[in-house]
C-alpha positions, 0 to 999 in steps of 0.5 A: 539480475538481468533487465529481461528477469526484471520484467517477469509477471507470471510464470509463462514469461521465464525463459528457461524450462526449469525456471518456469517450474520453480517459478510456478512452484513459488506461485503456488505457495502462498495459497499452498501455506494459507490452506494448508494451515487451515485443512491441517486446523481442521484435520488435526482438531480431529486426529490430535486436538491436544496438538491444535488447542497448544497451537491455538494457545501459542498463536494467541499468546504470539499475536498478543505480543505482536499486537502489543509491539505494533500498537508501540510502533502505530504510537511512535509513528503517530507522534511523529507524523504530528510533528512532521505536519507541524515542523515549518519545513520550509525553513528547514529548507531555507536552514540547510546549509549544505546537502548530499554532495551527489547533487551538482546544484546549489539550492533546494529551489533547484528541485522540480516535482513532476506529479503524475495523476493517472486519470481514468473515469474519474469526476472533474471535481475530484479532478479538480479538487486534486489539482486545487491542492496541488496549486495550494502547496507551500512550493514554487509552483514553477518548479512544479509539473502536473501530467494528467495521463488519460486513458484512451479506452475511458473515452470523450468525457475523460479526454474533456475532462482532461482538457477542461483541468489543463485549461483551469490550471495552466497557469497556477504551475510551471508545465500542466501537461495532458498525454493518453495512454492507448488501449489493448497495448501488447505486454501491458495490463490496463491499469495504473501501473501501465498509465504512470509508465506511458506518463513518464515514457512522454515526460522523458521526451518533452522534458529534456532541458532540466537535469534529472537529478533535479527531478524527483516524481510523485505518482499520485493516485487520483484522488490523492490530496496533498497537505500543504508541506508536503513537497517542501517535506519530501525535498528535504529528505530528498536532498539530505537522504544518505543515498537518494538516487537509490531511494524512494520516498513514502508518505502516510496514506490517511483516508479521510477525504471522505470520512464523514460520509463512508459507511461505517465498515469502510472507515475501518478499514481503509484507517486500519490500513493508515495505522499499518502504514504508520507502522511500516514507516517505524520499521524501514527496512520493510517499508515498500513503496505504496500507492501514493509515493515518490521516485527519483527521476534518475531512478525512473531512467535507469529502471523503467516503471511496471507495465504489466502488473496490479500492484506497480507501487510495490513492484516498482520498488523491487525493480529497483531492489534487484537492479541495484543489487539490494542497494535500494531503500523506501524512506518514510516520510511521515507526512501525510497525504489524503485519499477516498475511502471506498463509497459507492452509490448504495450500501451493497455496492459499496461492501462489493467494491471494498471487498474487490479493492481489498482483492486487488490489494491482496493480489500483491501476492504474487511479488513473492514467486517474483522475490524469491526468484529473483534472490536466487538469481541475484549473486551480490545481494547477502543471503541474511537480506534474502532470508529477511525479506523473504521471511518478512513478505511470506508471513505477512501474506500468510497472516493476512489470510489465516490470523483473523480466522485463527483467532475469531473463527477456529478456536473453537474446533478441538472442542467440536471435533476433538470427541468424547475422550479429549472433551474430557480432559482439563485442557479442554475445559480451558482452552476457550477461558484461556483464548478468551483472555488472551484475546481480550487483552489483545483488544486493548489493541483494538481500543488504542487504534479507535482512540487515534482514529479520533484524532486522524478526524479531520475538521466535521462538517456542520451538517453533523453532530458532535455524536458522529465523532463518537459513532467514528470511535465505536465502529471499531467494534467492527474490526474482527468482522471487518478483519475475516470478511474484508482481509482473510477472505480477499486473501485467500481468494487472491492466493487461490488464483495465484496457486491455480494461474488465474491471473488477476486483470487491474480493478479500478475503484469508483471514485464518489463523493457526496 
């Protein structure tokens, strides 16, 4: 795939006539396949609700079996995320006797960690708390350089910001460096994924005397704390990887920063999204990188970061997919690190910006037209590797939009617009006693999730009880709520935009704590 695909965003920007209407055609099928399922429920609950109610058994009895095979992944990937926070990875490191002969050097204490912290409104103390755990790392702090890259649009206050954190961290780490991105730059979209980009466009200028295999980058949002191991964890695997200059690495994202204070419909949310990602990282050969991750600097060389999309985490990794013709992988790391749940200064603000974050997230839509594109122009890559991520990325946009109201919302419409004659019949009368069951095992499912969420906890402030604990577990009674209000909605309203080419600009989150 040529560097000039590589940089596609939206239709508009293909080069060829023809390439711009198929390019169109595969923005506008995750929305067409989301709503077209839905009509069709619809329409064929009333002109053959024999057909829809089988469908809706099928669906069922489909989804309980995936629900049964992810929460088998969610527990493995638990057990393993236990241990990885308990393995002395540091001794691992000091154990290893020989690694990966791509690299030229001869000890882990080799390896520089450039971190990259996008700053845009945020707080000095969540600044500053970020960069405290930073300084706290189980790493030579020597070998660690911290770019705080400011937007230049955020104003003075971020700008002192800034400032105020380089001058407190100076000389806890081997370089703390300070850049501002400009406003209104042609070809960028304003955000995260143009921020880290200039970041790294000023890295590969100031750092010129360490050799960039050396090198391995952590994009970091904000708010974003590390456990203590984490880079002595990710050099390990950066240095044993098969490949690790075709590699990303990827960590588990656990919201729990703010835990004790979010409300209720938030914490499950943002830990539903820990447990997905837990089960991404049983099944590698889907895992894309994601918020927080890791990037050989070598890579970043070769394939520049994203500028002119939302979701650059997972565009960054399809890049490097293409540029090397399909030889690119994300390994998990199973170790986690620690982010905020969405919080905002009262309970309606709060259920706005969570649904907008979810939006934003749901955006990553529109990797599929630039995949599916992108394998039609990618000759070297093996079709039954085409057929597998675009199978995988389809379903799973079209689940995040339809699932939830598949199984909680539609089920019930054979029997309201099917009429007279089919109301009649014996399926009739069991469909809803057979979805019912169904269903109600598949909220072991759901049982299992608010088990574990007790144990993600981390340690309770004293100013709450024990109560809260069991309150944290209950709010799981949330989830087909949460499930259709907070995914298939924002879903389907991110898809809808994609089929009609309103393109979505970059929404930051707030970022508050108590």
């Amino acid at each position: 795939m040529d560097k000039k695909s590589l940089e596609i965003s939206r239709a508009s920007e293909v080069p060829s006539s023809s390439g711009k209407r198929i390019y169109r055609f595969f923005e506008i099928l995750p929305g067409a396949l989301s709503w077209g399922t839905l009509i069709g429920a619809f329409f064929f609950s009333w002109y053959k609700p024999v057909w829809v109610s089988i469908f809706i058994i099928l669906f069922c009895l489909f989804w309980l079996c995936k629900v049964i095979g992810l929460s088998f992944y969610q527990f493995v990937s638990f057990k393993k995320l236990k241990k990885a926070t308990k393995t002395d990875w540091l001794k691992k490191l000091d154990q290893l006797e020989s690694f990966n002969s791509q690299f030229s050097f001869n000890s882990w204490k080799d390896v520089y960690h450039l971190i990259v912290l996008p700053v845009y409104k945020e707080d000095a103390q969540i600044v500053r708390v970020t960069c405290q755990a930073l300084a706290e790392a189980n790493y030579p702090q020597d070998k660690m350089i911290v770019i705080l890259s400011c937007e230049e649009k955020a104003g003075k206050e971020a700008q002192e910001t800034a400032r105020i954190i380089q001058q407190e961290y100076q000389k806890k780490f081997g370089q703390i460096l300070v850049t501002f991105h400009p406003k209104n730059m042609a070809g960028e979209i304003a955000g995260k994924g143009s921020n880290v980009a200039w970041a790294l466009n000023f890295a590969k200028k100031e750092i010129t005397d360490i050799p960039d295999e050396n090198i391995i980058v952590s994009t970091f949002d904000t708010d974003t704390k590390i456990y203590p191991q984490y880079f002595v964890c990710l050099t390990w695997h950066y240095l044993t990887a098969k490949s690790p200059f075709k590699s990303s690495f990827q960590p588990i994202p656990v919201y729990n920063n703010n835990i004790w204070e979010a409300v209720p419909f938030a914490r499950v949310i943002a830990t539903s999204n820990t447990f997905w990602q837990m089960m991404q990282q049983e099944r590698p050969e889907q895992l894309v990188t994601y918020s927080s991750h890791a990037i050989p600097f070598k890579v970043l060389k070769e394939v520049s970061y994203p500028t002119n999309v939302v979701p650059d985490d997972s565009r960054m990794f399809w890049k490097a997919y293409f540029h090397y013709d399909g030889d690119y992988r994300t390994i998990p790391l199973y170790y986690p690190v620690s982010m905020d749940m969405v919080m905002a200064e009262n309970l309606f603000k709060t259920v706005i910006n969570q649904y907008k974050q979810q939006r934003r997230w749901a955006w990553g839509c529109m990797e599929i037209p630039y995949i599916i594109y992108g394998f039609l122009r990618s000759k070297n890559i093996p079709f039954a590797k085409k057929f597998f991520h675009i199978f995988n990325v389809l379903d799973g946009f079209w689940s995040w939009a339809v699932a939830a109201l598949l199984i909680f919302g539609l089920g019930w419409l054979p029997l309201t617009l099917g009429g007279e004659v089919f109301n009649t019949t014996l399926l009739s009368y069991n469909l809803p006693k057979m979805t019912g069951i169904i269903m109600g095992i598949a909220m072991f499912g759901m049982l299992f999730s608010a088990v574990l969420s007790v144990f993600l906890l981390p340690k309770r402030p004293v100013r709450y009880g024990k109560s809260k604990s069991f309150y944290v577990a209950l709010q799981w009674l949330l989830l087909p709520f949460t499930l259709i209000l907070f995914g298939a909605f924002p879903a389907l309203d991110a898809q809808t935009r994609l089929m009609f080419g309103k393109y979505m600009g970059f929404w930051s989150t707030d970022k508050i704590r108590k």
